[in-house]
C-alpha positions as a printed Julia matrix, in Angstrom:
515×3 Matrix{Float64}:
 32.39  38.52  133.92
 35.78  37.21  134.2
 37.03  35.15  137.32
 39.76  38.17  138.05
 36.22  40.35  138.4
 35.21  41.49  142.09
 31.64  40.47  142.53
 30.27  43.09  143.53
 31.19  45.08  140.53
 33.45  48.65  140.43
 34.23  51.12  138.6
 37.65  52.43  138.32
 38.39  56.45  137.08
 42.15  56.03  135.98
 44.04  58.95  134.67
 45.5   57.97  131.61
 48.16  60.88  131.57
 48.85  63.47  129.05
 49.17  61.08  125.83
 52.44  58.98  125.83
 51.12  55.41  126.97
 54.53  54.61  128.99
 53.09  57.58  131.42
 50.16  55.44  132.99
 50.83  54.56  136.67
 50.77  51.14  138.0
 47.64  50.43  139.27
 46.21  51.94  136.2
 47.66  49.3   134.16
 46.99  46.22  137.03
 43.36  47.64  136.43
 43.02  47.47  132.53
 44.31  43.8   132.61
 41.59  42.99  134.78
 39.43  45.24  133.37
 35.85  43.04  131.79
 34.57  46.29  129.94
 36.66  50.19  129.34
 35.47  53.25  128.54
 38.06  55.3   126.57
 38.62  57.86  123.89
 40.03  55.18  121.64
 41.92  58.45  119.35
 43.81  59.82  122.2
 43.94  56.54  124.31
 43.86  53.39  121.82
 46.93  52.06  122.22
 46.49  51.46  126.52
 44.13  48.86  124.91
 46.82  46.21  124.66
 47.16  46.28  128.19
 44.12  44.81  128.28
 43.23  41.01  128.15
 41.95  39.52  125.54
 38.06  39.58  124.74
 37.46  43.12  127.17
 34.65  45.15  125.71
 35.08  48.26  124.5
 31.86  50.51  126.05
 30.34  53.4   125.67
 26.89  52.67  127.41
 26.13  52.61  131.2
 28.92  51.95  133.13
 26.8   52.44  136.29
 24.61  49.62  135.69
 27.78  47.31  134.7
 29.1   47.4   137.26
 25.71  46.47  139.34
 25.91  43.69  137.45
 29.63  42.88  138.97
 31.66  43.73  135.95
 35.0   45.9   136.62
 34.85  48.72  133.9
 37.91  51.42  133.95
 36.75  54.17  133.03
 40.53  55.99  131.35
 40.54  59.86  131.69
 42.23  62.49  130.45
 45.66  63.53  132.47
 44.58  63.45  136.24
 40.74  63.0   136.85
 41.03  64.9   140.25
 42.83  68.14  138.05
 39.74  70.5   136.5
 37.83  67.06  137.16
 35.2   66.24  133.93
 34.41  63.78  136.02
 32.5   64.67  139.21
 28.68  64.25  138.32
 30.08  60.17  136.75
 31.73  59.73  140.14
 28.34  61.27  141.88
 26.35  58.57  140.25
 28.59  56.12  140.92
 28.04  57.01  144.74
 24.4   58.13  144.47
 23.76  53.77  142.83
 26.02  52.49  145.63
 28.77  51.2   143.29
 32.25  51.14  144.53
 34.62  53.38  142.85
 38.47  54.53  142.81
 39.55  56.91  141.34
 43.33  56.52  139.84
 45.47  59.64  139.99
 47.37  60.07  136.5
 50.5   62.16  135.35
 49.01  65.6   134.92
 50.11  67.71  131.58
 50.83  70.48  133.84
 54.25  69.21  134.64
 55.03  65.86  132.28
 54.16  67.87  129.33
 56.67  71.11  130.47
 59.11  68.08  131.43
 58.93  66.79  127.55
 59.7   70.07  126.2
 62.64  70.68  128.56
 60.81  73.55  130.61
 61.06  72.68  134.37
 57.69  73.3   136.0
 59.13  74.71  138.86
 62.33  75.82  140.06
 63.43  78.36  142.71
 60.63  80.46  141.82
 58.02  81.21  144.45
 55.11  80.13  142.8
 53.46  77.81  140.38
 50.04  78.53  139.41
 47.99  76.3   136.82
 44.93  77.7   135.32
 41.68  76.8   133.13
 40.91  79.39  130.59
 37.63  77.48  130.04
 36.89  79.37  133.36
 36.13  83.17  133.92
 39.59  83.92  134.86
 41.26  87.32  136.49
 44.24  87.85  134.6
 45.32  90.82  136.3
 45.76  88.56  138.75
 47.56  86.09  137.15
 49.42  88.69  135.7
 50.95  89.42  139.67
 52.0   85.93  139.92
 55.9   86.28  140.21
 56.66  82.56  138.93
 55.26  80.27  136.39
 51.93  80.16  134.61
 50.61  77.15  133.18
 47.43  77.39  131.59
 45.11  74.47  129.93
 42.4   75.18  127.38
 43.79  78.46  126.11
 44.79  78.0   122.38
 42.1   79.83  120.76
 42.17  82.83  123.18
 45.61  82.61  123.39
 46.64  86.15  121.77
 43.8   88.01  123.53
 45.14  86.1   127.63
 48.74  87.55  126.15
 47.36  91.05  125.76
 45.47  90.77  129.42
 48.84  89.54  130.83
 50.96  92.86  129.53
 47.53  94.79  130.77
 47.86  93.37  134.39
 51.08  94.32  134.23
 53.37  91.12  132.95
 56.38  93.03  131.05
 55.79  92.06  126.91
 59.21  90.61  126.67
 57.66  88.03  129.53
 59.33  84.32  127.68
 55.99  81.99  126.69
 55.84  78.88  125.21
 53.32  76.83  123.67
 52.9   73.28  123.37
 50.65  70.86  121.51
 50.71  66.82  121.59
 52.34  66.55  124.61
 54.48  63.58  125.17
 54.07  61.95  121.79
 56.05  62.26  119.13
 53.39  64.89  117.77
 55.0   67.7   120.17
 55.41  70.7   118.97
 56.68  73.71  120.6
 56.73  77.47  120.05
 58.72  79.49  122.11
 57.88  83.34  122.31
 56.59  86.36  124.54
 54.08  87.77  125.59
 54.43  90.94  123.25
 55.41  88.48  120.2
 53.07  85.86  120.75
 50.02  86.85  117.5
 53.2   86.8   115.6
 54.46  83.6   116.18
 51.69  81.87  116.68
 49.95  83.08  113.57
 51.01  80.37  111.47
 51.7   77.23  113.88
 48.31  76.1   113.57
 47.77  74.98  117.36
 45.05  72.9   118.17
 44.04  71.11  121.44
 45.13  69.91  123.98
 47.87  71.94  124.2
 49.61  74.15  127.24
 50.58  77.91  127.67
 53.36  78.24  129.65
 54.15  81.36  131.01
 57.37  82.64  133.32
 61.27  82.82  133.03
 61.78  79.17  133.26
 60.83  79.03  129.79
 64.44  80.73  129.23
 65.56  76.87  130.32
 64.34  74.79  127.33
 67.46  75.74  125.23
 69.54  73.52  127.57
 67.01  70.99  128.85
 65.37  69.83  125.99
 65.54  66.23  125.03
 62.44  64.83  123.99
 62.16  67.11  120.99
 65.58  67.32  120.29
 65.76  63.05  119.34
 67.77  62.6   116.29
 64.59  61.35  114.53
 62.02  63.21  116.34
 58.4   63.02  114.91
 59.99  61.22  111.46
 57.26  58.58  109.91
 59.29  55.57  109.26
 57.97  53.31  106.88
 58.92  49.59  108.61
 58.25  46.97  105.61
 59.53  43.41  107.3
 57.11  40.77  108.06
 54.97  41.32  111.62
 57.24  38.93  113.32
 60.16  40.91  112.59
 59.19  44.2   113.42
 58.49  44.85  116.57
 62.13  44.96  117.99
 62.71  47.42  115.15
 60.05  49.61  116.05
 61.0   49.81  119.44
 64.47  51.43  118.69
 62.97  53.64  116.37
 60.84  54.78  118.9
 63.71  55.33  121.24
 64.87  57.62  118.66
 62.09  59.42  118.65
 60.76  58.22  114.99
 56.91  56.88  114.51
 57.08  53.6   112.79
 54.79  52.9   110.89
 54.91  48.49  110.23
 53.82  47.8   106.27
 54.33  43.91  105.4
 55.67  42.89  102.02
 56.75  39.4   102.66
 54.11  36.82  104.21
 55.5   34.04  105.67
 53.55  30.29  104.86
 54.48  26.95  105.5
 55.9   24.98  102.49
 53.43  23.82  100.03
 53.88  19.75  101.09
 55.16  18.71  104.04
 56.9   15.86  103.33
 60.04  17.16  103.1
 60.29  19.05  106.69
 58.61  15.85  108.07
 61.63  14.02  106.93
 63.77  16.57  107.84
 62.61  16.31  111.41
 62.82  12.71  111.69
 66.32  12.62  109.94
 67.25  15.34  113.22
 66.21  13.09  115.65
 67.24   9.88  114.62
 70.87  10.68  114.37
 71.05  12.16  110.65
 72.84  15.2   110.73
 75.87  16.33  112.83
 74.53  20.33  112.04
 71.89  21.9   111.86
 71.91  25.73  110.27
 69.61  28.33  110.58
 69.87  31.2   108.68
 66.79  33.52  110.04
 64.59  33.73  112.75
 61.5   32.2   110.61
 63.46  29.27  110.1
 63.82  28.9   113.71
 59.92  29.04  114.07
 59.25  27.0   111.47
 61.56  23.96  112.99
 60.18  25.17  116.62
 56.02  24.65  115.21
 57.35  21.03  113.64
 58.41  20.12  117.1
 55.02  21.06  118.76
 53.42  19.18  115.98
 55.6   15.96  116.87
 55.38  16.31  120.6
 59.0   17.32  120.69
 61.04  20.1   122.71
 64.72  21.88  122.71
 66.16  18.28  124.29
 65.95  16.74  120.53
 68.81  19.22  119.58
 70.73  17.03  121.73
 74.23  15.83  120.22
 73.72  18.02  117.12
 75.34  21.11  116.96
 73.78  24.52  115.65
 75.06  27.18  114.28
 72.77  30.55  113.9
 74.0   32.99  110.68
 73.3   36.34  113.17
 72.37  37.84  116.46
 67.87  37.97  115.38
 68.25  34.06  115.16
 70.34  33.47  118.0
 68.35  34.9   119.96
 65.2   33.27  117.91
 67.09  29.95  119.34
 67.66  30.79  122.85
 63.73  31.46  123.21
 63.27  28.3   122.03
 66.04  26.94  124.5
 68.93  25.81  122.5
 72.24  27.83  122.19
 73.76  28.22  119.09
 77.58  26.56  118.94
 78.84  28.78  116.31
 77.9   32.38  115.1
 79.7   34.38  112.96
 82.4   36.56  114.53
 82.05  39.42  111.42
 79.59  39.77  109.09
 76.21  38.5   109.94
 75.27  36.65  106.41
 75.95  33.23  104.8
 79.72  34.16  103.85
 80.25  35.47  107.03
 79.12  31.68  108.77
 81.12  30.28  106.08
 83.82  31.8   106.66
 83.14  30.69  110.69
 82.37  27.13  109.7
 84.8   24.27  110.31
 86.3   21.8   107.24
 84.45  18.27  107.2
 87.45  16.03  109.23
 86.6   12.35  108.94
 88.54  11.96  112.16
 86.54  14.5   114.39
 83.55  13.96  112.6
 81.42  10.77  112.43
 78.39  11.9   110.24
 79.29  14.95  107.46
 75.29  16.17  107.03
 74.48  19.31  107.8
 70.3   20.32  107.62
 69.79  23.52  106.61
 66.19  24.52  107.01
 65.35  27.89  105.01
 63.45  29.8   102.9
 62.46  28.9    99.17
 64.09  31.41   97.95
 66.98  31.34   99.73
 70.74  31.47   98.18
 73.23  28.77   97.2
 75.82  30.39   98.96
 75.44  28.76  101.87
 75.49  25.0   100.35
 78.25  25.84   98.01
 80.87  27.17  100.91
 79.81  23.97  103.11
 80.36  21.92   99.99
 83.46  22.99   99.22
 84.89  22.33  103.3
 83.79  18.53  102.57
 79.95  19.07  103.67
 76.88  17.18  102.54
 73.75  19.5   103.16
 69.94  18.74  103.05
 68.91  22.12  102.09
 64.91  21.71  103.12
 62.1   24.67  102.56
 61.34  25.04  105.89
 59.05  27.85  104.86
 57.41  30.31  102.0
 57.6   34.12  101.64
 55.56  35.15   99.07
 54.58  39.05   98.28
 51.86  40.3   101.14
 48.67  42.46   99.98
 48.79  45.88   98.75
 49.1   47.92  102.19
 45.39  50.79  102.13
 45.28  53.41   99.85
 46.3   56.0   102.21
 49.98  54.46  102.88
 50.21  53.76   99.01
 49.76  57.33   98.84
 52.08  58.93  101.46
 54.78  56.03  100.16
 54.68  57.9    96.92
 53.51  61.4    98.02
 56.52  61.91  100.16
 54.44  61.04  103.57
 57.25  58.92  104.66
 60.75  60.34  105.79
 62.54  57.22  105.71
 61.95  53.88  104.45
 64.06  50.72  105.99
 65.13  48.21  103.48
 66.38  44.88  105.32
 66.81  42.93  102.15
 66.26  42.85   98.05
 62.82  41.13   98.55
 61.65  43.96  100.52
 62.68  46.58   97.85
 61.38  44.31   95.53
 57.93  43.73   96.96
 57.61  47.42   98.29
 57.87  48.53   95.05
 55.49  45.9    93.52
 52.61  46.42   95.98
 52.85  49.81   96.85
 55.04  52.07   94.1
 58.28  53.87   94.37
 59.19  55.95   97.46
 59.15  59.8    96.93
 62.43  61.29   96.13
 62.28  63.19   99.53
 62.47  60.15  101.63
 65.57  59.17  102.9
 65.99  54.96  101.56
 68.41  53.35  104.36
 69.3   49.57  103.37
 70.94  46.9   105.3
 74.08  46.22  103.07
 75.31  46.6    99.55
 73.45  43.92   97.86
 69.86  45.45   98.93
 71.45  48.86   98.26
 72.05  47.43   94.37
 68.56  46.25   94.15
 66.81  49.96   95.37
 69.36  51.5    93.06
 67.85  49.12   90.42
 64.75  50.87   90.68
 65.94  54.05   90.55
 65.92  54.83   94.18
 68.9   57.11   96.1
 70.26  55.31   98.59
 71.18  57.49  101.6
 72.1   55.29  104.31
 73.62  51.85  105.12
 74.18  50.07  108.43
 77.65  49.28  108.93
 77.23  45.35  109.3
 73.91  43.49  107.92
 71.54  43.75  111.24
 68.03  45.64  111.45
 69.23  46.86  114.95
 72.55  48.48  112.78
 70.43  49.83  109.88
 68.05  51.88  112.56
 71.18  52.77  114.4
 72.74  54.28  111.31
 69.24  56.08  110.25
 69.55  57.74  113.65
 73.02  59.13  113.03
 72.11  60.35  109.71
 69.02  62.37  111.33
 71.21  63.4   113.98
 73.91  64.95  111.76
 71.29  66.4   109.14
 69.68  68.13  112.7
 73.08  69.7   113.61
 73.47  70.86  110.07
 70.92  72.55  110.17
 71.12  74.37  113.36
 74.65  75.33  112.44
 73.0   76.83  109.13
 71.03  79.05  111.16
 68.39  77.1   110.66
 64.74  75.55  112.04
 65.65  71.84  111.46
 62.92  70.04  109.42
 61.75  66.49  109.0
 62.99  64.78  105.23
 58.64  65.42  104.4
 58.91  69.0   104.86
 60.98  69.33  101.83
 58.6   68.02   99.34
 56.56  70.44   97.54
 53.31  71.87   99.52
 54.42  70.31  102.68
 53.36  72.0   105.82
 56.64  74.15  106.66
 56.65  73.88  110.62
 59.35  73.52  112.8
 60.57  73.3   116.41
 61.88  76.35  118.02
């Protein structure tokens, strides 16, 4: 039991929402990160799990008897546990052992998951009725209701509650829409009638959950839809950086709607001796070098896990000044608490800091070292610009990258089966590795690279390049893969057409699309 755990034990029934993680309320969350054991559908709900500290158990047994034993389990449900509640006889039990228990409203699909696909649950019409088609229903009755219908668990009856609708008197060309994955970037919407809806539905293989929506505020989504409507929307992006690196990256391209998908090529491991860091270090703080010049955000770590290792902190910068060769290791250096004195003003590379850096002057300058901590495999550029403005430089391996494991045969296989719709390629090792661990990228997927050398190197292997960030940054390169999806969607909608994900195209691909 943790020392966060109330002693006499609870158990906590928290909606968990209709699917998108950023949905769950508060006290939901405050509750998982004290939570000593959850209970959770780990397909639908997994990722709430890294709300969680570290160590909670993941149970499926008697939660009951937990807490008796003083343990706070969290019990996550589906959408709102109060709404067609699955939970009554747990909460009974709960009450019948005299365990304390809450029960946690959540965001309930009836409205977040209308909301996603730009259909307002309820307007100025007089009613809004939600229904359970698990349940005997009256649909004549339903059919009288003069607003909007919103029924859950009606996918596989769903032609056959149409044709009761236009028999209780709903007119045929009554709008309808139905949606599946709600609020994840697995939404997928058909928009129809009631006197269309076998037709339309007879190939959109809808599963559950998913929502009926019936009413004229369906007639709305053409205007209000913006989750759907993301310029990379439901596109598997195929991140392969090194862990450290991707997580910014996959946030934008989740803004974008995209689902990254993180493969590492590059593992990152300290140099093979240490020797030459350790002198590196000592030469920084004993008055050695006037700059110091970091040229990625590993660097940056590598120097920061020295420090720790010597008992040191940002204050041994002091006197030296440090110059960063782009925005991801400025900011790498700020974290760390040191601010960079010089970054480059255009391009974010080593001739762009060159091109920054100030000539050795004798006069201004009483030491002419500079330490440039960096990867083995890193450039001369660098060393040969500062050389030539009068510079001496201690150009130190401050780190390894060497080619990571083969990612599991099922990503080997959508990498070369066309699974993918894009592929980010930061550098030439990336291309290089990606290719050596994994294969060649199907000729569907769109290859986006961070600059012209990396472009060079894919086109080396035979790949089409199709986009390139307009300065070398990750946060560009994602930018300009979102403009690219965002022009290819208006293309096709000014075609006439059902605009389709870069996978779609490849031969035997499922041919859905968004209405």
């Amino acid at each position: 039991m943790s020392a966060d755990s109330p002693t006499s034990g609870l158990v906590a029934f928290v909606g968990g929402g209709p699917g998108d993680p950023n949905l769950l309320t508060l006290r939901g969350a405050e509750l998982l990160a004290k939570a000593d054991a959850v209970v959770l559908d780990e397909e639908l709900y997994g990722p709430l799990l890294k709300l969680c500290r570290e160590g909670v158990e993941i149970a499926s047994d008697d939660f009951v008897a937990r807490a008796k034993n003083g343990q706070l389990v969290v019990r996550v449900c589906e959408g709102d546990p109060m709404l067609f509640s699955s939970i009554t006889e747990e909460v009974a039990a709960c009450a019948a052992a005299e365990v304390d228990f809450e029960i946690v409203p959540g965001v309930p699909p009836a409205t977040a998951v209308l909301t996603y696909a730009g259909i307002p649950p309820a307007t100025a019409v007089p009613e809004f009725r939600i229904v359970d088609a698990a349940q005997e229903q009256d649909w004549a009755s339903h059919a009288a209701c003069p607003g909007t219908l919103v029924i859950y668990n009606g996918i596989a009856e769903a032609v056959a509650i149409g044709k009761a609708l236009i028999s209780g008197g709903k007119p045929d060309t009554t709008p309808v829409a139905v949606s599946s994955g709600g609020t994840t970037t697995e939404q997928y919407t058909v928009v129809s009638s009631l006197g269309r809806l076998q037709a339309d539905l007879k190939h959109a293989g809808f599963t559950e959950p998913a929502l009926i929506v019936v009413g004229d505020v369906v007639g709305l989504r053409d205007k209000l839809s913006w989750f759907e409507t993301k310029p990379l929307f439901g596109w598997r992006v195929l991140v392969p950086r090194t862990k450290e690196q991707s997580a910014s990256l996959s946030e934008q391209l989740v803004s974008y709607g995209a689902v990254p998908e993180e493969v590492p090529t590059i593992s990152v491991e300290p140099p093979r001796t240490p020797q030459q860091m350790d002198r590196a270090i000592k030469g920084l703080v004993t008055g050695r070098y006037e700059w110091v010049a970091f040229t990625s955000a590993n660097a940056v770590k590598a120097v920061r896990e020295k420090f720790e290792e010597y008992g040191l902190d940002a204050r041994a910068f002091a006197g030296l000044k440090v110059a960063a060769v782009g925005d991801a290791t400025a900011r790498a250096l700020v974290e760390f608490g040191v601010k960079p004195d010089l970054l480059p003003s255009g391009e974010q590379s080593s001739e762009g800091l060159v091109a920054e850096w100030p000539p050795y002057d004798s006069m201004l300058d009483p030491i002419n070292r500079v330490l440039l901590p960096r990867a083995d495999i890193s450039t001369d550029t660098l060393v040969a610009g500062l050389t030539e403005l009068g510079w001496e430089c201690d150009d130190v391996t401050a780190y390894r990258t060497v080619r990571a494991a083969p990612p599991p045969a099922p990503v080997r296989e959508a990498i070369k089966g066309g699974g993918f719709d894009a592929v980010l390629f930061t550098s030439s090792s990336t291309v290089r590795n990606l290719v050596g661990i994994a294969g060649k990228p199907h000729n569907v997927t769109v290859i986006a690279v961070i600059g012209p050398q990396t472009a060079k190197t894919a086109e080396e292997f035979g790949l089409r390049v199709d986009v390139m960030a307009d300065k070398p940054s990750a946060s560009a390169l994602a930018a300009a893969l979102s403009e690219y999806g965002a022009k290819q969607r208006q293309a096709a909608l000014a075609a006439g057409d059902t605009p389709r994900k870069p996978s779609q195209n490849r031969r035997g691909a499922r041919r859905r699309g968004v209405k």
